[in-house]
C-alpha positions in Angstrom: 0.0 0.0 0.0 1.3 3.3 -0.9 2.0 6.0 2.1 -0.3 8.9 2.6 1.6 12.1 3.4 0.1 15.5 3.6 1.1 17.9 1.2 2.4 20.9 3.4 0.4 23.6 1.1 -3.3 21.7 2.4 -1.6 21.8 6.1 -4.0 23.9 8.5 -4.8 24.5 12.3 -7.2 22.7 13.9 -10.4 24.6 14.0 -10.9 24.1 18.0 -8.2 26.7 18.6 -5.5 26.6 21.3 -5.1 25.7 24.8 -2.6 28.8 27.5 -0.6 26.5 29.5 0.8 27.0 32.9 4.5 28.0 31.3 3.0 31.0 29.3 2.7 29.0 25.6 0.0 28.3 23.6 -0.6 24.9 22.1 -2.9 23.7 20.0 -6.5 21.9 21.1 -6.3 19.3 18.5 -3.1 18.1 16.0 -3.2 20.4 12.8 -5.3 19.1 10.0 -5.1 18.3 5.8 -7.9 20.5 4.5 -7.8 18.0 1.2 -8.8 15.0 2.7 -10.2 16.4 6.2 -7.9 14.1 8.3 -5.3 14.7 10.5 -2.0 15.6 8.8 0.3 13.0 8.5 3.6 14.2 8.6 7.5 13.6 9.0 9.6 14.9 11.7 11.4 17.1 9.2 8.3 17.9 7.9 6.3 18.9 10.7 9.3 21.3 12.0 9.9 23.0 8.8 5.6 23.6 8.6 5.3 25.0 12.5 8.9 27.1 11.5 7.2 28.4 8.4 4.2 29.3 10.4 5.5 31.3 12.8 5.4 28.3 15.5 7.4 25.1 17.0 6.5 21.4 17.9 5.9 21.3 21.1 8.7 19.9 24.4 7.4 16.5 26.2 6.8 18.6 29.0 4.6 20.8 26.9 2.4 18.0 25.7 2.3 16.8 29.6 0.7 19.9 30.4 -1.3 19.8 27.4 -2.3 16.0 28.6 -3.0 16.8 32.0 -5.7 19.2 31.0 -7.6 17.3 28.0 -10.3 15.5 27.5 -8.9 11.7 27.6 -10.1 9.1 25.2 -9.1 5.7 24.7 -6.2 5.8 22.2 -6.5 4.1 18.6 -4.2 1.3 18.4 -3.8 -1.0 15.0 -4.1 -4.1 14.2 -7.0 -5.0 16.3 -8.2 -7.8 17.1 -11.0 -7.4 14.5 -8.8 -6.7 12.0 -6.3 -9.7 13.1 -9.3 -12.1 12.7 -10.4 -10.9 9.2 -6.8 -11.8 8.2 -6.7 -14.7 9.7 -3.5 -14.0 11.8 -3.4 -15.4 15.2 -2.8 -13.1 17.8 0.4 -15.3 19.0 2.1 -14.7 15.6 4.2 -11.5 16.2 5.7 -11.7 13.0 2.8 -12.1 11.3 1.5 -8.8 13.4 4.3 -6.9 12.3 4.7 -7.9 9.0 0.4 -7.1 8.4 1.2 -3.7 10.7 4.2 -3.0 8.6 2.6 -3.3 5.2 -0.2 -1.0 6.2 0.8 1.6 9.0 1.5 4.4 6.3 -1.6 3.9 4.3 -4.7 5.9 3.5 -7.2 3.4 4.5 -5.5 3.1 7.6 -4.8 6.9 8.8 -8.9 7.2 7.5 -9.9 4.4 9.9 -7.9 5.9 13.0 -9.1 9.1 12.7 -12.9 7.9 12.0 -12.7 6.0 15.1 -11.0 8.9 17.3 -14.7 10.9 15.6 -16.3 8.7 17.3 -15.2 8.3 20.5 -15.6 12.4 20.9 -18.8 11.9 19.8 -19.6 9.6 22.7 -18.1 11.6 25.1 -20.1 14.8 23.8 -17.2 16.7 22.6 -17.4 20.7 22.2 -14.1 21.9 20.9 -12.1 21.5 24.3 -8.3 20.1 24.6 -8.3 16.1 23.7 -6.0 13.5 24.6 -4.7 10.5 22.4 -6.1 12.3 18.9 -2.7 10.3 18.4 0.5 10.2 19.2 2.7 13.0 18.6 5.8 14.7 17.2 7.9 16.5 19.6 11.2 18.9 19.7 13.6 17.2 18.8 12.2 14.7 16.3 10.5 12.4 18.8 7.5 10.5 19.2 5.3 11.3 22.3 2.4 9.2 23.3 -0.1 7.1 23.8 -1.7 8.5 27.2 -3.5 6.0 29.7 -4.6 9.5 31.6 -2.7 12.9 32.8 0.6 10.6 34.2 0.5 6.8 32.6 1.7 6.7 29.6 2.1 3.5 26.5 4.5 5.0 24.8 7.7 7.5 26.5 9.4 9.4 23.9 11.2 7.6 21.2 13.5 9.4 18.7 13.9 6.1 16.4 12.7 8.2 13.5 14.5 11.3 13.7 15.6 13.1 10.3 13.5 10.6 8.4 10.7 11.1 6.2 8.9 8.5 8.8 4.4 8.6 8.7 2.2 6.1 10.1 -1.7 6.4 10.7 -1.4 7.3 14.5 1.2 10.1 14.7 0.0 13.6 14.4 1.1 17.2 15.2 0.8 19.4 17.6 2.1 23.2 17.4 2.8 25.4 19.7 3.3 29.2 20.0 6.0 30.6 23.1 4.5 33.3 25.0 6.3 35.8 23.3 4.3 35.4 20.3 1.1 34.0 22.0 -0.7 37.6 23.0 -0.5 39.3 26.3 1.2 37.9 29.7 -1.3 36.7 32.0 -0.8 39.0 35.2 -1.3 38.4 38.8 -3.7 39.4 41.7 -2.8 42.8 43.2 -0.9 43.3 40.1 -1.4 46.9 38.0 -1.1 48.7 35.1 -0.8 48.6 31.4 0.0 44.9 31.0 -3.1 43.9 33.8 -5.2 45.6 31.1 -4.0 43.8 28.1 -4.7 40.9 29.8 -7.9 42.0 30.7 -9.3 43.3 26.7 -7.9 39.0 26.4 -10.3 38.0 29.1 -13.2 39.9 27.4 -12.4 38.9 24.2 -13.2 35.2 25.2 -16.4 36.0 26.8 -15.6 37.3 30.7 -17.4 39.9 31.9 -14.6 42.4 33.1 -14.2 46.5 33.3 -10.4 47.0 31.7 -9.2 49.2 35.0 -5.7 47.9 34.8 -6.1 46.4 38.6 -6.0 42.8 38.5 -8.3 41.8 41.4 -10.7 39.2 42.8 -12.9 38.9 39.7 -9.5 39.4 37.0 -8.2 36.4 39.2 -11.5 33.9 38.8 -11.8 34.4 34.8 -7.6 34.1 34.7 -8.2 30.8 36.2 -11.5 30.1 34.0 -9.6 31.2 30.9 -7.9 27.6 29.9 -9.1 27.0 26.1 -7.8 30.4 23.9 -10.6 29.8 21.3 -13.8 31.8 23.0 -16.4 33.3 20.7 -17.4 36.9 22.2 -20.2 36.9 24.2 -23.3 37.3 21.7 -26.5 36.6 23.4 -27.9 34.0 20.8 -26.2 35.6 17.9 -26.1 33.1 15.0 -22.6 31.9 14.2 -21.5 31.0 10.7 -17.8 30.5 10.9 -16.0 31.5 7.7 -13.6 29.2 5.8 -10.5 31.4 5.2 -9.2 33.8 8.1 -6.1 34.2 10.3 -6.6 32.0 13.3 -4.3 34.0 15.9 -4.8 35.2 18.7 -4.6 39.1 19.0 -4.1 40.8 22.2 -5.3 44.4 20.9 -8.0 45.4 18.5 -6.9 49.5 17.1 -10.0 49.5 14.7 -13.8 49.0 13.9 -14.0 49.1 9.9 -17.2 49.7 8.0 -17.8 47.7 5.2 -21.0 47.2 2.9 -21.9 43.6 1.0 -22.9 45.6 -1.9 -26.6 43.9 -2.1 -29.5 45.8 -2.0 -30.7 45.5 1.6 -33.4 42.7 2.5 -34.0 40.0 4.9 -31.8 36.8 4.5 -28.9 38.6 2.8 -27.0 38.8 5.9 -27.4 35.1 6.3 -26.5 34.4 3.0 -23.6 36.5 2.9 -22.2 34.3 5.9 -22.5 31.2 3.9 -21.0 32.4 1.2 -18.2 32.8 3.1 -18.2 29.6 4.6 -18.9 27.5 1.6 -16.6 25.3 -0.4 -16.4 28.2 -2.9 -15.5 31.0 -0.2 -13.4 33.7 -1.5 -10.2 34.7 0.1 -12.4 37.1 2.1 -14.2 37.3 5.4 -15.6 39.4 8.1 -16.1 39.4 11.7 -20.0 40.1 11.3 -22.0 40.5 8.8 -25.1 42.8 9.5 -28.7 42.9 8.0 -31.8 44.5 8.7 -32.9 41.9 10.8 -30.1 40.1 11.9 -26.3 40.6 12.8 -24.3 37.0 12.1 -20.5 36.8 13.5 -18.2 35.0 10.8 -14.7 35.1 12.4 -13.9 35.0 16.2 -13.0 38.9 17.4 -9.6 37.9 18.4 -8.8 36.3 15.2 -8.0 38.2 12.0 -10.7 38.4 9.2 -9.3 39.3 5.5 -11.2 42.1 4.4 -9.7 45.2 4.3 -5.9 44.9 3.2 -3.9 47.2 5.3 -6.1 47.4 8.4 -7.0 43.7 9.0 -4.6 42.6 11.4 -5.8 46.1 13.4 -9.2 46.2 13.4 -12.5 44.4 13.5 -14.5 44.2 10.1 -18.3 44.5 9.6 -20.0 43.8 7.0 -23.3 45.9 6.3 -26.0 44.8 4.0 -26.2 47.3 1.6 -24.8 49.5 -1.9 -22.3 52.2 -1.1 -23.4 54.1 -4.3 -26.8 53.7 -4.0 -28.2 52.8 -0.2 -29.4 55.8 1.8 -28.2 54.9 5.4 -30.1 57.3 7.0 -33.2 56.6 5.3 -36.1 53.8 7.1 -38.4 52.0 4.9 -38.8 48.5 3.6 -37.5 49.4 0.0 -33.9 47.8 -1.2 -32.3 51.6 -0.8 -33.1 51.9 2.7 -30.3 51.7 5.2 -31.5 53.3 8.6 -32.1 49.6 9.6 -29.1 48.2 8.9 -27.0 51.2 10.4 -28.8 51.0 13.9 -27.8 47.2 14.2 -24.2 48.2 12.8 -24.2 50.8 15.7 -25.4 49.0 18.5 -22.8 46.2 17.6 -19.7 48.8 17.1 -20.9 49.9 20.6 -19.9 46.8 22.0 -17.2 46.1 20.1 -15.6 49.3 21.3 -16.6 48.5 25.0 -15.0 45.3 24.6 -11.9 46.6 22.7 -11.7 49.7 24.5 -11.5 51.7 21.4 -12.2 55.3 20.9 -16.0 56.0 19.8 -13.9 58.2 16.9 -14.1 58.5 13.6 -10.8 57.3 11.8 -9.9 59.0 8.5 -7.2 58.1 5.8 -4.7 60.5 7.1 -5.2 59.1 10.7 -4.8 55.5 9.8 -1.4 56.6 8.4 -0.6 58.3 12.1 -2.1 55.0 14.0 -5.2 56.6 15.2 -7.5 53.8 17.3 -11.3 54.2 15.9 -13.9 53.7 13.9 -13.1 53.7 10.1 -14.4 52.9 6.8 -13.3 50.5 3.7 -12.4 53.8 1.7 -10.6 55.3 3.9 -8.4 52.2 4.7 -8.1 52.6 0.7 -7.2 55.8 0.0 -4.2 55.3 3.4 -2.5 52.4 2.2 -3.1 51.7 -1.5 -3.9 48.2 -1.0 -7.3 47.7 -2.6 -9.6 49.8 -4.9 -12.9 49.1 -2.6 -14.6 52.5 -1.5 -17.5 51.1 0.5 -19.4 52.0 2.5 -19.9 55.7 1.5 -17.7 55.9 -1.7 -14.7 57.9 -2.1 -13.5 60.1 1.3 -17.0 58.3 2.9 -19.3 61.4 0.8 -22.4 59.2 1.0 -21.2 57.9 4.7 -23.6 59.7 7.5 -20.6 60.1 9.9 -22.5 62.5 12.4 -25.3 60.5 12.6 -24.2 57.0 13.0 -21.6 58.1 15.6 -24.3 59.8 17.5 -26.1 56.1 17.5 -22.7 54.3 18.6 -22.4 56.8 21.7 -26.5 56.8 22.7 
């Protein structure tokens, strides 16, 4: 049977995020994954290094998956042969070299890395699985170019770390990869109680970004202390009442520990019930362009597409800073300030885009300002539009929401809605 190896170009992270261990890193919930065949990658020890170097990233230390272990949810590992398979065979389970040989001959294969990772489905399943830390997705590659796993729970392991297959082009159906991101990289420090200042409040905007209910007051008290200790799993949508969540295929999945920007963006549809929805599924479909939002807002509905703390690609120039919405709407033609039920009427749409900038500013601590071209080149923290992030940094030709130097945007009004 011929090996399956991912091809680094379809390697991706894990959609379940990462996990902030004790030491300050960040490491991954589950192994990173091959978007072309939806498994697990399967990758070398060479391989796997030179993708987390690439990326920005490292495989992870043993101790690092230990701390990772000790905090996951722990399912029986996925050994091969089974007895099952041993039977249909028809090797007896005394024959060792007949084990080995059958093992051998089909350790690297597609049907094989499929099976594991169906099974591995299934046992999350059972177990109710919501996107937390797991344990024994697999075993693992480490620093170093070693093996790490199976676990039996947080301290019994099958398998210690073996290094038999360093600097090879070694695969097989149970060893996956985990990546990890040092603390120097991974967003703000996580401060202590009595503690004060700017870094207390960095780490506070990261608390509310994953859903704690905090004021930013740079004191890290009692309260600070009890969501530091709740905060374990990195990937938190904001909080959002019910809000309908349509996550979009292609984003940055990082982890930022300051937001400068809200930028205004319109979808360019005549405005009408359902757009918003499917606006979000078109970015989440097979066919998704190499664009996204953080929300996408309607007349009747406001739909969040990319978690606030990750990076949406929408406006070149001003993505990695701010928070992107998407309003229903025409920049040449809707008339935001206008209410009706017609396709040119905006007023809708705007009072939904304001009461959700509100909060993202609350959350974000960013100025309730508006943002122009010339500010964006100065670093200005605010509210901006599509245009403007155009005209500042050349990177696009888009001039929505209000066309060229935001003529048809109703600045006065719409801020006066963000601040009410």
């Amino acid at each position: 049977m011929s090996a399956y190896v991912s091809d680094l170009d379809h390697v991706e992270l894990h959609s379940s995020g990462w996990l902030l261990l004790p030491s300050g890193a960040q490491i991954t919930c589950m192994p990173v994954v091959d978007r072309s065949t939806g498994l697990y990658a399967r990758l070398s020890p060479l391989t796997a290094e030179q993708w987390a170097s690439s990326h920005g990233m490292r495989l992870p230390t043993t101790d690092e998956l230990d701390q990772l272990h000790a905090r996951a949810l722990h399912i029986p590992p996925v050994t091969m042969p089974s007895a099952a398979q041993l039977a249909e065979a028809g090797i007896s389970a005394r024959d060792t070299r007949a084990i080995d040989a059958y093992r051998n001959a089909r350790m690297r294969s597609l049907e094989w890395c499929q099976l594991h990772d169906d099974i591995v489905a299934e046992r999350l399943a059972s177990e109710h699985w919501s996107g937390q830390p797991v344990s024994n997705a697999g075993k693992h590659w480490t620093a170093g170019g070693g093996i790490y796993g199976w676990w039996l729970g947080p301290s019994k392991m099958i398998q210690r770390v073996s290094y038999a297959h360093k600097g090879s082009a070694h695969t097989d159906y149970a060893t996956t990869t985990h990546v990890v991101r040092s603390s120097d990289t991974a967003g703000p420090r996580r401060t202590t109680l009595g503690e004060r200042g700017d870094e207390v409040k960095a780490w506070q905007r990261y608390l509310v970004s994953r859903g704690h209910a905090l004021t930013v007051d740079g004191v890290h008290g009692p309260k600070t202390e009890a969501a530091s200790r709740a905060c374990n799993e990195v990937k938190v949508e904001p909080p959002r009442d019910e809000m309908p969540y349509i996550e979009a295929r292609n984003y940055t999945r990082v982890v930022r520990p300051k937001v400068d920007l809200v930028v205004l963006h319109s979808t360019e549809n005549p405005v009408k019930s359902g757009t918003a929805k499917a606006v979000a599924q078109w970015f989440a479909s097979a066919k998704a362009p190499q664009a996204s939002a953080h929300y996408v807002v309607g007349p009747e509905t406001v739909i969040n597409c990319v978690p606030e703390a990750a990076v949406a690609w929408a406006a070149p120039g001003a993505n990695h800073a701010g928070i992107q919405l998407e309003l229903v709407g025409q920049a040449a033609k809707t008339e935001w300030s206008r209410r009706g039920v017609g396709p040119l009427d905006g007023l809708d749409v705007l009072e939904r885009a304001a009461e959700l900038t509100r909060a993202v500013c609350g959350r974000w601590s960013i100025p309730v300002e508006r943002v122009d071209a010339a500010g964006l080149k100065q670093g200005k923290r605010g509210i901006t539009t599509h245009a403007a992030v155009t005209e500042a940094f050349r990177k696009s030709t888009h001039i929505d929401p209000g066309c060229q130097g935001d003529s048809r945007w109703p600045w006065a009004l719409f801020l006066s809605l963000v601040r009410r």
